[in-house]
C-alpha positions in Angstrom: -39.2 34.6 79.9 -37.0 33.4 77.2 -34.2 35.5 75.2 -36.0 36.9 72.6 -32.3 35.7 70.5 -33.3 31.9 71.2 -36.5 32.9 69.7 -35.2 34.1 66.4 -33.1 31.6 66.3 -35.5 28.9 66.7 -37.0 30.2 63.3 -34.1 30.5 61.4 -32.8 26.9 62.2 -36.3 26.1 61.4 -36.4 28.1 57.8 -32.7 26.1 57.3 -33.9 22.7 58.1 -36.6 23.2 55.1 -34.3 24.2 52.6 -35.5 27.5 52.5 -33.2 30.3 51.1 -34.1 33.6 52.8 -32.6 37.1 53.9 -32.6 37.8 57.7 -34.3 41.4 58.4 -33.5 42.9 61.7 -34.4 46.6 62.4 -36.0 48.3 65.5 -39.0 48.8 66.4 -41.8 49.5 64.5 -45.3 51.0 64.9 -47.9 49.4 61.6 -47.6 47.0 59.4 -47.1 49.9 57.0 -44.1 50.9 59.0 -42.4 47.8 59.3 -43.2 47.5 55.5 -41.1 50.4 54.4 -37.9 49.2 56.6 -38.0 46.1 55.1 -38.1 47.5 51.8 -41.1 46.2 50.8 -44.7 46.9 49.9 -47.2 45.7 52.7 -48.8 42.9 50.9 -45.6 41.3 50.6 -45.7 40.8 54.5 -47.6 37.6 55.4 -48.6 37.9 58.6 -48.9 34.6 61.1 -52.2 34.1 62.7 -53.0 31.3 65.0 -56.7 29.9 64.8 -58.4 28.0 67.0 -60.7 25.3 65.9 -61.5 23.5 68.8 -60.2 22.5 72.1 -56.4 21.7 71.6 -57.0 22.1 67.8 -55.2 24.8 66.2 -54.5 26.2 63.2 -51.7 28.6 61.3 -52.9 31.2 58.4 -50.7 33.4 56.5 -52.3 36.0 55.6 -50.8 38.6 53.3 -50.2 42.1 54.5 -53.3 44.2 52.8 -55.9 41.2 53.5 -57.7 39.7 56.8 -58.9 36.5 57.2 -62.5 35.8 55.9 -64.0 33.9 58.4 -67.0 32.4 56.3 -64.6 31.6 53.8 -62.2 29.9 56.6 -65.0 28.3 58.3 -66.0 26.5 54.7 -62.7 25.2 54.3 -62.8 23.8 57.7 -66.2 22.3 57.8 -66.9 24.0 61.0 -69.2 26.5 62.4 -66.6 27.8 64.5 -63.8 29.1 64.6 -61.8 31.7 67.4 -58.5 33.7 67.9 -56.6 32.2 71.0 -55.7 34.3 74.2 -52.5 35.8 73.4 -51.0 33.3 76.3 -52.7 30.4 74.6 -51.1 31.4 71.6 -47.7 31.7 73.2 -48.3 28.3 75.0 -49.0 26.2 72.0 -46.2 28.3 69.4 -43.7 29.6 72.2 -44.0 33.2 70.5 -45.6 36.1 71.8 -47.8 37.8 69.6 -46.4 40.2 66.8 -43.7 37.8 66.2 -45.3 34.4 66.1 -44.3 32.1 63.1 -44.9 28.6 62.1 -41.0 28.2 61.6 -39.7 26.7 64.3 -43.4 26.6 66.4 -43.2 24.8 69.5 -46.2 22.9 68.3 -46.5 21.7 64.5 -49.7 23.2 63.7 -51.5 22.3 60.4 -50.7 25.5 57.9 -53.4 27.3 55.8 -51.5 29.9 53.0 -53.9 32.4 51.4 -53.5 31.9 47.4 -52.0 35.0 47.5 -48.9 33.9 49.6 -46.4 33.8 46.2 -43.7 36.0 45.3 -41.1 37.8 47.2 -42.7 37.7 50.8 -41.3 39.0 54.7 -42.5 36.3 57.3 -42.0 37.1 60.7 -38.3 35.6 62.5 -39.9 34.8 66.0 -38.7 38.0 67.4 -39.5 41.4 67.4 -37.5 43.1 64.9 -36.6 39.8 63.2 -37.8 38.9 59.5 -37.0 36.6 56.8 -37.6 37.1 53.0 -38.4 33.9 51.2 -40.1 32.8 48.2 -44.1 32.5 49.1 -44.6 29.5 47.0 -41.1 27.5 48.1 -42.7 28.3 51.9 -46.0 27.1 50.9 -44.4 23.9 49.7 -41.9 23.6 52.8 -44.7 23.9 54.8 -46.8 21.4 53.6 -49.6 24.0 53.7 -53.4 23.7 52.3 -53.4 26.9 49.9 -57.2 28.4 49.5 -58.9 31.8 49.0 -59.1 32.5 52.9 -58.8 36.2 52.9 -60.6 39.4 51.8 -59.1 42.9 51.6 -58.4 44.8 55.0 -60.4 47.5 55.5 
């Protein structure tokens, strides 16, 4: 197993090499998104969570998705031109981004995976560091563009 350190540091080299200016987070552990929200100082829709899709054998995908939404599949799906899509084992998802699940980012991913951002994805966002405990606070729309991402309506309020 690697050092959950080399993790985090994978992703901030990573955030660096774009030209990204961000604040480094650390704090313990947390329990909810709504948790991890308040010690970062933030409201939950600022987090963008990191979800790796799969869209076919070998053929992945990341989304950001901000804190208060899921991803809408149809929606996803249309975007993609496919019928299908899936969420990845968790070790499938370690294998192709070497981060375990809760802390995976696409700074830094093992694999360069195409990236879908949510049009929400702008403002002052938290973006998981690669390790537990370990965020950065960027600029949604300088990520977007560091990224290279496709920006679409993918996402429909949780709940």
């Amino acid at each position: 197993m690697s050092d959950p350190t080399d993790q985090s540091a994978r992703a901030l080299a990573a955030a660096e090499a774009l030209g990204l200016t961000f604040t480094v987070t650390r704090h313990g552990p947390v329990r909810s998104l709504e948790e991890a929200a308040e010690v970062r100082g933030i409201e939950p829709r600022q987090i963008v969570k990191t979800m790796v899709v799969r869209v076919a054998e070998g053929d992945h995908r990341f989304v950001l998705v901000p804190g208060d939404r899921e991803i809408a599949w149809a929606k996803l799906r249309a975007l993609l031109g496919v019928n299908r899509l899936s969420m990845p084992p968790a070790d499938a998802a370690r294998e192709v981004t070497g981060y375990v699940r809760g802390t995976i980012t696409p700074l830094g991913s093992l694999t360069a995976l195409p990236v879908i951002a949510d049009e929400r994805v702008t403002g002052e966002i938290s973006i998981g560091g690669g390790a537990h405990g370990v965020a950065l606070t960027v600029d949604g729309a300088a990520l977007v563009v560091a990224l290279g991402a496709t920006v679409a309506d993918v996402t429909d309020l949780a709940g």
